[in-house]
C-alpha positions in Angstrom: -197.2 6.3 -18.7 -197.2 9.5 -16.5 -195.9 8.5 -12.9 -194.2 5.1 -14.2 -190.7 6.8 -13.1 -191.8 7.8 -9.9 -193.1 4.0 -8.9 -189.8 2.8 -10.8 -187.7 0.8 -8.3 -184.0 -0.5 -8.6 -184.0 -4.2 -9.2 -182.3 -6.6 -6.6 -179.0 -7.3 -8.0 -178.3 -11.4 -8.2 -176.4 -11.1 -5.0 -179.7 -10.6 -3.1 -180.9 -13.5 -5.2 -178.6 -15.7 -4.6 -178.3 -14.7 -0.4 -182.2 -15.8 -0.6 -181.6 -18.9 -2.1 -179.0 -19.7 0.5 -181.7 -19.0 3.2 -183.7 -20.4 1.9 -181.6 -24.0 1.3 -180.9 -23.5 4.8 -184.3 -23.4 5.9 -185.1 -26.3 3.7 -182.0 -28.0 5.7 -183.3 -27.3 8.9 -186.7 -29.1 8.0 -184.6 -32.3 7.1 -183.2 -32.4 10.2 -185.8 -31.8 12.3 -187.4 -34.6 10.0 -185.2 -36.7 11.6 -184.7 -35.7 15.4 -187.0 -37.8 17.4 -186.9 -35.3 19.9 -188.8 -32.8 17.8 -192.0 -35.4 17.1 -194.2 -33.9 19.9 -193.5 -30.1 17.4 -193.0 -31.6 14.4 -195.7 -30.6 12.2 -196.6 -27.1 13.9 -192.4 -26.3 13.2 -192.8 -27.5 9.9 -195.4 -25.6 9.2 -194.1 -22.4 10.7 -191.1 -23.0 8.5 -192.7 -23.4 5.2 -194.9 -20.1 6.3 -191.1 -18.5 6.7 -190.5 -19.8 3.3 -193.8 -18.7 1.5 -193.3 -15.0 3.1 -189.6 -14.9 1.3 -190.8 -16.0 -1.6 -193.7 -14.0 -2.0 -191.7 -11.0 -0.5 -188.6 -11.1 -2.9 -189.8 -13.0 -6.1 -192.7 -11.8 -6.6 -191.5 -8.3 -6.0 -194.4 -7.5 -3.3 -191.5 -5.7 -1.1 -191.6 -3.1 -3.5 -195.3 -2.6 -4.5 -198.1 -1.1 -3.0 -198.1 -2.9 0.8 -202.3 -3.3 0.1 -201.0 -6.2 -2.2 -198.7 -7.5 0.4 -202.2 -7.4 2.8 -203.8 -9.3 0.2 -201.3 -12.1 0.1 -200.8 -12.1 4.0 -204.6 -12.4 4.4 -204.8 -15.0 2.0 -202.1 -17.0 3.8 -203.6 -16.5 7.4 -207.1 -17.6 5.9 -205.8 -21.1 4.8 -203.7 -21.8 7.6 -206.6 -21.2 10.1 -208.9 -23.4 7.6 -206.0 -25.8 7.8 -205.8 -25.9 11.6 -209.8 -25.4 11.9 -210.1 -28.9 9.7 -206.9 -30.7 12.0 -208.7 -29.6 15.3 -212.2 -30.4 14.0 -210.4 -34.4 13.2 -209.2 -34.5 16.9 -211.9 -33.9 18.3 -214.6 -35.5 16.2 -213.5 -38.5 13.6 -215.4 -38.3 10.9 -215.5 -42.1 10.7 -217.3 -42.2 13.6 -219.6 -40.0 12.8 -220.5 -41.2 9.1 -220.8 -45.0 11.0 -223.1 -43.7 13.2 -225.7 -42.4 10.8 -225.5 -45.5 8.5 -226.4 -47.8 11.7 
């Protein structure tokens, strides 16, 4: 395949796979004990959502070998993942301020 060397890339050797999976253990830590501080309930779900984002961004970025394709891929990915986080909060928000079980009571009365 003509231009396969020039796109070749070295591979990450396993001590870059193993420093990821020690941050990401620690990450996973960090959201077990923020599980468990009551003083982190009024933030709880917006930090543990913003540290599962961190984690999906790693694992996309070193697993699935996006940090060394083309970076329209990586836009593809990101896009993907801003799109259902904003469905995500648009449905939460759109539950606050409107139940649905009021709403589907009203029309059946």
């Amino acid at each position: 395949m003509p231009g396969a060397a020039e796109t070749a890339h070295s591979h990450p050797t396993e001590a870059v796979y193993i420093r990821i999976a020690l941050i990401l253990a620690v990450i996973t830590l960090v959201e077990v004990v923020i599980y468990y501080l009551e003083s982190f309930n009024d933030i709880l779900v917006p930090s543990l959502i913003f540290l599962s984002a961190l984690k999906f961004i790693i694992v996309v970025g070193y697993f699935m070998h996006l940090k060394f394709d083309d970076r329209r891929l990586t836009w593809v990915f990101g896009f993907g993942f801003v799109l259902s986080l904003g469905t995500y909060v648009a449905i939460v928000v759109m539950h606050h301020f409107h139940q649905v079980v009021t709403f589907f009571s009203n029309m059946i009365s």
